[in-house]
N, C-alpha and C positions, 0 to 999 in steps of 0.2 A: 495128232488128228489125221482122220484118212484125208490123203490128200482130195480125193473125187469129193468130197463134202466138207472140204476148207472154203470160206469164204470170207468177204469183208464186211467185218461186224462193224464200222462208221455204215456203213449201208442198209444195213437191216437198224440201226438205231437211228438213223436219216429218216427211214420210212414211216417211223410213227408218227412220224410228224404230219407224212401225207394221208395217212391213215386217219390221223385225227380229223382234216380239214376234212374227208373223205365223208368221214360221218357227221360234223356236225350241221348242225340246222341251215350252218350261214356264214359270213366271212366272221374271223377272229382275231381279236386281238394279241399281240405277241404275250401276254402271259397266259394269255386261254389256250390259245392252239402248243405254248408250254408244257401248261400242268395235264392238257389231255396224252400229250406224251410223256409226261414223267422223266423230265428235264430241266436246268434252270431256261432262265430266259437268255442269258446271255447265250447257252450252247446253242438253245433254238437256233437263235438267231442266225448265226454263222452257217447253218444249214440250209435256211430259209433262204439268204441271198445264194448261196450257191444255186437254189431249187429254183430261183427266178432268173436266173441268168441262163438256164435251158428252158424255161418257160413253163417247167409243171408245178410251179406256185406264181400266186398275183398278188400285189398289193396295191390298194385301194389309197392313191394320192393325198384324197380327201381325209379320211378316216386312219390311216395305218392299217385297217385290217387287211387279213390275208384270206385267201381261198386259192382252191384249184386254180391252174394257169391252164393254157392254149393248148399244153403239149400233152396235160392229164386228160384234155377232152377227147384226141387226137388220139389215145391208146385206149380209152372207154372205148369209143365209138369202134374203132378196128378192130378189139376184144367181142365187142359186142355182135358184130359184121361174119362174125366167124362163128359164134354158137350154133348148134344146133340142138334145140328143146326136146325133140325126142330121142337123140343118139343120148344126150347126156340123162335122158329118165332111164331109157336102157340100161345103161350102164349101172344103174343104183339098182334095177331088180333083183338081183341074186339078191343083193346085201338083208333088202327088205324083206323078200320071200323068206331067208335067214329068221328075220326078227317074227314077222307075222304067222305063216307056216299056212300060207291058204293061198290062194289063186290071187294073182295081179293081171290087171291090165293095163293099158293104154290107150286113151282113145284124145282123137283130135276134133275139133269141128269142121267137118265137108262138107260136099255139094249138098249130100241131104242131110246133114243133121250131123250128132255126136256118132264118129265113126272110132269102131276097133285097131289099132294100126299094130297093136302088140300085145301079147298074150302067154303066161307063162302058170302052167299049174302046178302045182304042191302035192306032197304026198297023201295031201286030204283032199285031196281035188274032187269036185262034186260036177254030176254031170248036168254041164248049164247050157249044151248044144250052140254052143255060139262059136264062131268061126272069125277069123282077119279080116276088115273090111265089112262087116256085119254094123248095122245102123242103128242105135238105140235107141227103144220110146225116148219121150221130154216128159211125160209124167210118171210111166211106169217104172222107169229105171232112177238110179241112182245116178249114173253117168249123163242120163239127160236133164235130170235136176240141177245138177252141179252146171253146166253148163248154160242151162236157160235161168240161174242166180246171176253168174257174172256175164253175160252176155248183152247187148243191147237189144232191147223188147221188140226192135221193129228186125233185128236178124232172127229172132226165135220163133214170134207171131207167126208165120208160115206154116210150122209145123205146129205149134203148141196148139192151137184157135185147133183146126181138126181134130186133132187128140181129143182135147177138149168135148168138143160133139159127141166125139163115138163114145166116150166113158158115160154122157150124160144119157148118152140114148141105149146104151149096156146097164145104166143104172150101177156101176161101179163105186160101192163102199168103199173101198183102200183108195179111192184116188181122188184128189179135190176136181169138184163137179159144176164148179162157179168161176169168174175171171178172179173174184176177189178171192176164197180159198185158194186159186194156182199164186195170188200176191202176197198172202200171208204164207203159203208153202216158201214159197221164193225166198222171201226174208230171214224164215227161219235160217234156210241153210247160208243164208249170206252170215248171220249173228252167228252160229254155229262155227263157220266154218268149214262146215262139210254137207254131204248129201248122203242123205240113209234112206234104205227103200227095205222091206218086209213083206216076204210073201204077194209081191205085186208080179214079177213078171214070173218065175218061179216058185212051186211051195218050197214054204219050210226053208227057204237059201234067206238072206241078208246079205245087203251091200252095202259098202260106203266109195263115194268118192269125194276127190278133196279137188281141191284147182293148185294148179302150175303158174304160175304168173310171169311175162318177162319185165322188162326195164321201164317199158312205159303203162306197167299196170295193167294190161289186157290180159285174160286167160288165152294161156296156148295148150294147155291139154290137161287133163285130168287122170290121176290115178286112183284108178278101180281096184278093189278086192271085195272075195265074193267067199262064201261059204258056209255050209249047215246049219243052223241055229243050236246041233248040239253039241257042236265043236267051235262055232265062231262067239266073240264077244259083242253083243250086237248095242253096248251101252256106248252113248256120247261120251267121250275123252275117256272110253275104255283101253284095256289092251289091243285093240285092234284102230278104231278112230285115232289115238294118240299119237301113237308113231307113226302112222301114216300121214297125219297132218304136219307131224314133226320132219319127215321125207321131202314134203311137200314144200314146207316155208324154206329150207335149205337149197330144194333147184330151184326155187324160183329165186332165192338170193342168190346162185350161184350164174343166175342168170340177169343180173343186173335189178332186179325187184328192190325196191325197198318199203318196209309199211311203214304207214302211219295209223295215227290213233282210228279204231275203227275196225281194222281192215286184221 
């Protein structure tokens, strides 16, 4: 074996264990948090006291179950202290651009609204005159959809309530024109998963954006992609919605997120 990639396999067979408590719902008992390792219970075991005597497993006096200890919270939290949500969506756009073949972006929530902070076009690039730092409607766009779904109502209201106005007084077909249409809009893309816009702020383009989530469940930014309608897939859990959403559940896992039922 090369030596640069020899390692200690009691270590990586240790870890399922904490992997297991990692995922389950709640503390375990010694043949549950066992069998989710694929182990007897006696080996558990022997690993388990090792893993409490540095403190990253507990067990529960009362009951015998086990769960994380002191010292798994202590490497979350310092893991988590160190992320940074946009370097690490950066880093995944090639791969994406790769999968998708159309325009991505990035955008975060600012001072005004859903902002651009990153932008990267494809050989099918279609010209959508937007710029770094460029601010997105909250009803016309995709990206301001996505973001006024998972956001709290009294951070969006600022911006939406206005929008709002000016469509009703443009008399604006493509855009909901009521508070309850912008609450059933909203929904939708929450039960979807994403946000899709058509021929609202550009002809003829299609967008989707999906949300990023970190640890405590908040959206920290959204990724955008944009393009033709006669090169883009403009269906829900198409070739294009799919693996973007697919992009999406994986940094926000890789960012501490976890779902639950719902979500």
């Amino acid at each position: 074996m090369d030596k640069e990639r020899a390692g200690i396999q009691s270590v990586e067979v240790g870890f399922s264990l904490v992997e297991a408590l990692a995922q389950a719902s709640g503390p375990l008992m010694l043949k549950d948090v066992a069998a989710a390792a694929g182990m007897s219970a006696a080996k558990a075991h022997r690993y388990l006291v090792s893993f409490q005597r540095i403190g990253l497993v507990s067990q529960d006096e009362r009951n015998s179950r086990y769960d994380l200890g002191p010292a798994a919270l202590q490497i979350g939290l310092a893991s988590l202290a160190r992320l940074d949500p946009v370097r690490l969506a950066r880093e995944r756009i090639p791969g994406l651009l790769d999968t998708l073949n159309h325009t991505l972006a990035i955008a975060v929530w600012g001072n005004h609204g859903p902002t651009i902070v990153h932008w990267e076009e494809s050989a099918q690039s279609v010209t959508a005159n937007l710029r770094l730092g460029d601010v997105m409607p909250m009803l016309a766009s995709a990206t301001g959809r996505c973001f006024g779904a998972w956001l709290p109502r009294e951070i969006t209201a600022p911006l939406l309530e206005p929008e709002l106005e000016r469509a009703r007084k443009a008399k604006r077909q493509d855009l909901p024109l009521t508070e309850e249409a912008v609450a059933a809009m909203l929904t939708e893309v929450r039960e979807r998963g994403t946000a899709r816009v058509v021929d609202t702020v550009l002809p003829g383009i299609v967008a989707f954006c999906v949300p990023v989530f970190d640890a405590s469940g908040h959206i920290v930014l959204g990724l955008m992609t944009l393009g033709s309608l006669a090169t883009f897939d403009p269906e829900y859990g198409g070739a294009i919605d799919a693996p973007l959403q697919s992009a999406a559940r994986q940094l926000s896992s890789d960012l501490g997120w976890r779902a639950t039922v719902g979500q």
